[in-house]
C-alpha positions as a LaTeX table, in Angstrom:
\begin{tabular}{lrrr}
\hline
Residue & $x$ (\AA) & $y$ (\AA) & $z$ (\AA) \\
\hline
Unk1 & 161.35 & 75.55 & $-31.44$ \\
Unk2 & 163.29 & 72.30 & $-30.49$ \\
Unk3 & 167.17 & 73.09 & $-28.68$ \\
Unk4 & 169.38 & 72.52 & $-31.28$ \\
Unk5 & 170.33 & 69.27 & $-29.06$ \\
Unk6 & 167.25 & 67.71 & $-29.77$ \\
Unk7 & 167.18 & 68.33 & $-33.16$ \\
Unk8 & 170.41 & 66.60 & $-33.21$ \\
Unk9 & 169.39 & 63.65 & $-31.02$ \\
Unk10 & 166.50 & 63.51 & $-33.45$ \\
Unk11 & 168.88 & 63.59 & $-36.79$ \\
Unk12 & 170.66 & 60.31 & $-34.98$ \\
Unk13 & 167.11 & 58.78 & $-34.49$ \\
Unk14 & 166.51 & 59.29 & $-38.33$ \\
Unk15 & 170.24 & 58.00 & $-38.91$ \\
Unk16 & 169.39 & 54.77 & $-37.04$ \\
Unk17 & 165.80 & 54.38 & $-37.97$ \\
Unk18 & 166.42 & 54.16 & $-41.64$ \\
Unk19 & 170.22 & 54.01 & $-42.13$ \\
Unk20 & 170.44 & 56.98 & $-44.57$ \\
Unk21 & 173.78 & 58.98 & $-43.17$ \\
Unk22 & 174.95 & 58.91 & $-46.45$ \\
Unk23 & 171.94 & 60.62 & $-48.29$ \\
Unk24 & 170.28 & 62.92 & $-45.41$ \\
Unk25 & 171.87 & 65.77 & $-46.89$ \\
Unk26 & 170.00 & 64.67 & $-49.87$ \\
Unk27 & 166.50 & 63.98 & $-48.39$ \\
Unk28 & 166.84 & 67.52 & $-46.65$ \\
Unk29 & 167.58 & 69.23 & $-50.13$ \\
Unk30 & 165.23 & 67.41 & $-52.17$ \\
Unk31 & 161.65 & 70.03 & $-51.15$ \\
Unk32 & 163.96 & 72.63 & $-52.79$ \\
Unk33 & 164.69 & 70.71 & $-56.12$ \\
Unk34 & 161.02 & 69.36 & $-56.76$ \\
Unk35 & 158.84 & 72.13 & $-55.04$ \\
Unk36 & 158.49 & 75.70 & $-55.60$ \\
Unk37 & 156.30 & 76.31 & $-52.63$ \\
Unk38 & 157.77 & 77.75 & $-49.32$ \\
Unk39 & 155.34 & 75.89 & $-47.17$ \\
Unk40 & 156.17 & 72.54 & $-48.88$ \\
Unk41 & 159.77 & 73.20 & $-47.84$ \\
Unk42 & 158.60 & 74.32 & $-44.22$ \\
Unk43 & 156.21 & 71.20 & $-43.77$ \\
Unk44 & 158.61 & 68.76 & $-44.80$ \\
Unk45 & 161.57 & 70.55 & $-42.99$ \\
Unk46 & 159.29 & 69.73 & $-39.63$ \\
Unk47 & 158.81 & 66.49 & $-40.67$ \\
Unk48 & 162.24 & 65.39 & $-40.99$ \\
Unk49 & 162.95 & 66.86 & $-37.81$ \\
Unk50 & 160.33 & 65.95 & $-36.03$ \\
Unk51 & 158.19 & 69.31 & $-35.23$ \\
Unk52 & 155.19 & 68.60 & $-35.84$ \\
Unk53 & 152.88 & 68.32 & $-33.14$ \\
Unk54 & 151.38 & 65.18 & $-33.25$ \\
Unk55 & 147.94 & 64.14 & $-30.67$ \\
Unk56 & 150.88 & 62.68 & $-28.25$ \\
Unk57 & 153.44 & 65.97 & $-28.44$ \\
Unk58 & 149.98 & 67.43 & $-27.68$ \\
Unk59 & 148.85 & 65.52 & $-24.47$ \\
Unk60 & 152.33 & 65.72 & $-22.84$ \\
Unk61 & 152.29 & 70.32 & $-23.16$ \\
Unk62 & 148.80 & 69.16 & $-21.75$ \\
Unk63 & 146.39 & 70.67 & $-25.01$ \\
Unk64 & 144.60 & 67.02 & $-25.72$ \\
Unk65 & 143.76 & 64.70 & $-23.20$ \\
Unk66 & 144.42 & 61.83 & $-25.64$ \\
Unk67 & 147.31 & 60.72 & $-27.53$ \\
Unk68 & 145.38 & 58.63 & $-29.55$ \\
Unk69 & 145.55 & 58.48 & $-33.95$ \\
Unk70 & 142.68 & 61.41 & $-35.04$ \\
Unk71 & 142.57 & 58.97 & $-37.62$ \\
Unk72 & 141.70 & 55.26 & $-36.25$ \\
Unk73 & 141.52 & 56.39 & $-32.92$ \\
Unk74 & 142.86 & 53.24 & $-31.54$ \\
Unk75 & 146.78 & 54.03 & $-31.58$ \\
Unk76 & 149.34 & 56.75 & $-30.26$ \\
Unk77 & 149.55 & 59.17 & $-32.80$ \\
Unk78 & 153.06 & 59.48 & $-33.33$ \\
Unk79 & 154.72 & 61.00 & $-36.52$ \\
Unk80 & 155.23 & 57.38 & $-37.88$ \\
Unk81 & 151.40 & 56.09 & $-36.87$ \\
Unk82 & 150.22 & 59.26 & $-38.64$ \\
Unk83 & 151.99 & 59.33 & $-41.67$ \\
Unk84 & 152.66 & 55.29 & $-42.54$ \\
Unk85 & 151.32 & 52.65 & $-39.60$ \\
Unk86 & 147.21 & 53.76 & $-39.32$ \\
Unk87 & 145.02 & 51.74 & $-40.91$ \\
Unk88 & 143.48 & 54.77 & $-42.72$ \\
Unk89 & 147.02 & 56.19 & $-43.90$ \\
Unk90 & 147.73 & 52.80 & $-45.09$ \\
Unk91 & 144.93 & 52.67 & $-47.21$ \\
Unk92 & 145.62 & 56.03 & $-48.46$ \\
Unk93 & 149.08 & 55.04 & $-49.86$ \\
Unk94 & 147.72 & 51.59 & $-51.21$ \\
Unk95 & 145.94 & 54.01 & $-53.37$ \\
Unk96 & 148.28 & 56.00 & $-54.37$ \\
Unk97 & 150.67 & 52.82 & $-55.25$ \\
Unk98 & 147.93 & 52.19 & $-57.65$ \\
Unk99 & 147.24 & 55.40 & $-58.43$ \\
Unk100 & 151.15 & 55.89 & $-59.83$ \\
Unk101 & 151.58 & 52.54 & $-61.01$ \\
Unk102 & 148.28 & 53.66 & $-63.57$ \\
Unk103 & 149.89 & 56.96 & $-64.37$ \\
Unk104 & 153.59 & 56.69 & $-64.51$ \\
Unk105 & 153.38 & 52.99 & $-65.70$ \\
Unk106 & 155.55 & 51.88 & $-62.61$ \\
Unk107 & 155.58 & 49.53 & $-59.85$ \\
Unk108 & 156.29 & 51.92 & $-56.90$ \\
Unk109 & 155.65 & 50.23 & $-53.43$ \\
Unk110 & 156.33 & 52.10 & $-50.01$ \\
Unk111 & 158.09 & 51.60 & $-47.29$ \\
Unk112 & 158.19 & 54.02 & $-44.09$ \\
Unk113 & 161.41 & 55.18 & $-45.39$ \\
Unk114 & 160.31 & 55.92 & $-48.38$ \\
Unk115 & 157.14 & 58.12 & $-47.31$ \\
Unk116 & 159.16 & 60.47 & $-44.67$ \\
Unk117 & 162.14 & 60.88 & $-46.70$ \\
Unk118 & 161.22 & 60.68 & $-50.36$ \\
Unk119 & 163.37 & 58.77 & $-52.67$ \\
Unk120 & 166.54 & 61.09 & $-52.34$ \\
Unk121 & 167.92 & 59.55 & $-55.44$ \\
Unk122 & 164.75 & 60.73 & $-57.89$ \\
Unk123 & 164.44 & 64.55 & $-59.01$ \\
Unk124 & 161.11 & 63.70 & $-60.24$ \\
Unk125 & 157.63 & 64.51 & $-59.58$ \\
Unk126 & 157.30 & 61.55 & $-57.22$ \\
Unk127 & 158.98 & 63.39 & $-54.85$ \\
Unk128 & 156.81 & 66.29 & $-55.15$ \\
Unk129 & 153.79 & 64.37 & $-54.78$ \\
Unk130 & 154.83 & 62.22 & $-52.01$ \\
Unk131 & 155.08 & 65.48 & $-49.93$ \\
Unk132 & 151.53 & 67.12 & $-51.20$ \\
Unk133 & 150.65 & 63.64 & $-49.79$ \\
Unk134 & 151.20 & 63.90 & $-46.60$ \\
Unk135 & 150.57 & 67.57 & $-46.80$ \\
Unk136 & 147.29 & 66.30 & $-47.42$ \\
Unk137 & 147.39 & 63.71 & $-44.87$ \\
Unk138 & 147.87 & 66.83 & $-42.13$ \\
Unk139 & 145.28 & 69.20 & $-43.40$ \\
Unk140 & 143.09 & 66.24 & $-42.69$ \\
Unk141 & 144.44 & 65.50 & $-39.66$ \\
Unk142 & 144.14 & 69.00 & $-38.42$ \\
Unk143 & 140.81 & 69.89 & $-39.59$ \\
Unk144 & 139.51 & 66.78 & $-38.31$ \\
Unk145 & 138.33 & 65.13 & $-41.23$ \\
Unk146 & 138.03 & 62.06 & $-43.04$ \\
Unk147 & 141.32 & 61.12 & $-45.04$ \\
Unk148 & 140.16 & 60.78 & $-48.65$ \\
Unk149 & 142.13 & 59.86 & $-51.76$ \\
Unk150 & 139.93 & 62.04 & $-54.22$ \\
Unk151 & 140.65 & 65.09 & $-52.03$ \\
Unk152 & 144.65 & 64.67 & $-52.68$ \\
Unk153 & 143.94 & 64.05 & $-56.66$ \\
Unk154 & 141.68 & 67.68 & $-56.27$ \\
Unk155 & 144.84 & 69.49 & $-54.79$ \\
Unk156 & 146.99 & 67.62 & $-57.55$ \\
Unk157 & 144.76 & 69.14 & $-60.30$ \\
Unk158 & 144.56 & 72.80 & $-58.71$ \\
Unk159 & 148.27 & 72.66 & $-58.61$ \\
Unk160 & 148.77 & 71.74 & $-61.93$ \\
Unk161 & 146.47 & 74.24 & $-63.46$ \\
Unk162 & 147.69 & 76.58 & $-61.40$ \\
Unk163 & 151.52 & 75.79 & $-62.41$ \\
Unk164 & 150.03 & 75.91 & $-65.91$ \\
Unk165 & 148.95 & 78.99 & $-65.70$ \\
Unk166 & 151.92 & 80.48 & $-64.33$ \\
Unk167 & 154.28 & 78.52 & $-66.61$ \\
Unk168 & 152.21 & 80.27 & $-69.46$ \\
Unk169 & 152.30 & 83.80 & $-68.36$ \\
Unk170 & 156.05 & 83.43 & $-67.41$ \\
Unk171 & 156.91 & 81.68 & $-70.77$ \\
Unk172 & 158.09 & 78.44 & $-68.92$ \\
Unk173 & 155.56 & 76.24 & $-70.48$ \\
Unk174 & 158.62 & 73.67 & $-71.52$ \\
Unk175 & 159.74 & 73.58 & $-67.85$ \\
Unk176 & 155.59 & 72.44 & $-66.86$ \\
Unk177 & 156.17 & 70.54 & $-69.21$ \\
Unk178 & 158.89 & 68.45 & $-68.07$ \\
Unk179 & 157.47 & 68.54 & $-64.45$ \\
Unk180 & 153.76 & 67.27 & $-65.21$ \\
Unk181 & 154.69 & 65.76 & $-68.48$ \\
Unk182 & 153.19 & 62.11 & $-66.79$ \\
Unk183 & 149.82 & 64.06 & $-66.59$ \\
Unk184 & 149.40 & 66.12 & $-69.86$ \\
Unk185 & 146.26 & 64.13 & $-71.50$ \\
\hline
\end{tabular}
């Protein structure tokens, strides 16, 4: 765990980095409106504040001896190489740009704002999806594997069904509904 000072110094960084004073309370309450998922909240909480132990957090405690991108292996992998500046990430979210625009019939384009803190203003499944995103982005990043577009469109499906399923057994099918109504064919 970071001292609390570092966290703070961190929370200035973020402040500075994207100008967003005004709507961090926002971006650090948004996992709790569009997820239901614990670890959603908990992986985006370290995000934000900058816990999670990317290939150059690990070669300064001395457990790599390279700070460079798992991904492209050409860069540091920092928190903003890994989840917006690499190559491979990039291509990743050119995808999903298209990907949305096909589904939700809307020109969405991302900036590096945009991917760490979400759109703050939005309640919508955008939100949600942008964090299974990069969720997905560090499974493959931890497991050492290839990023891959179809793999986040799997774990989109399981979820849904899986909501389904719960939304039908609890009665909340109307509430599914209004979450995953972009994807009800």
């Amino acid at each position: 765990m970071q001292p609390k000072s570092e966290v703070t110094e961190y929370i200035k960084q973020v402040n500075q980095s994207f100008d967003v004073e005004d709507t961090l309370d926002k971006a650090y309450l948004l996992p709790h409106i569009v997820a239901s998922e614990t670890y959603v909240w908990s992986f985006q909480y370290r995000l934000l504040n900058y816990i999670l132990f990317t290939n150059v957090k690990l070669l300064k405690i001395g457990l790599l001896l390279t700070d460079q991108c798992t991904f492209c292996n050409v860069n540091e992998e920092t928190l903003y190489h890994l989840f917006f500046e690499c190559s491979h990430v990039q291509a990743f979210w050119e995808c999903f740009v298209e990907w949305w625009t096909a589904v939700a019939n809307e020109n969405l384009s991302l900036t590096l704002k945009d991917v760490i803190l979400g759109f703050p203003e939005r309640n919508d499944i955008l939100n949600y999806l942008l964090i299974l995103s990069k969720l997905c982005i560090w499974e493959c990043r931890r497991s050492n594997r290839c990023l891959n577009f179809n793999l986040f469109l799997y774990k989109i499906e399981v979820k849904k069904e899986t909501e389904r399923y719960i939304a039908v057994k609890n009665g909340t099918l109307e509430e599914f509904n209004r979450k995953w109504g972009l994807f009800q064919h």
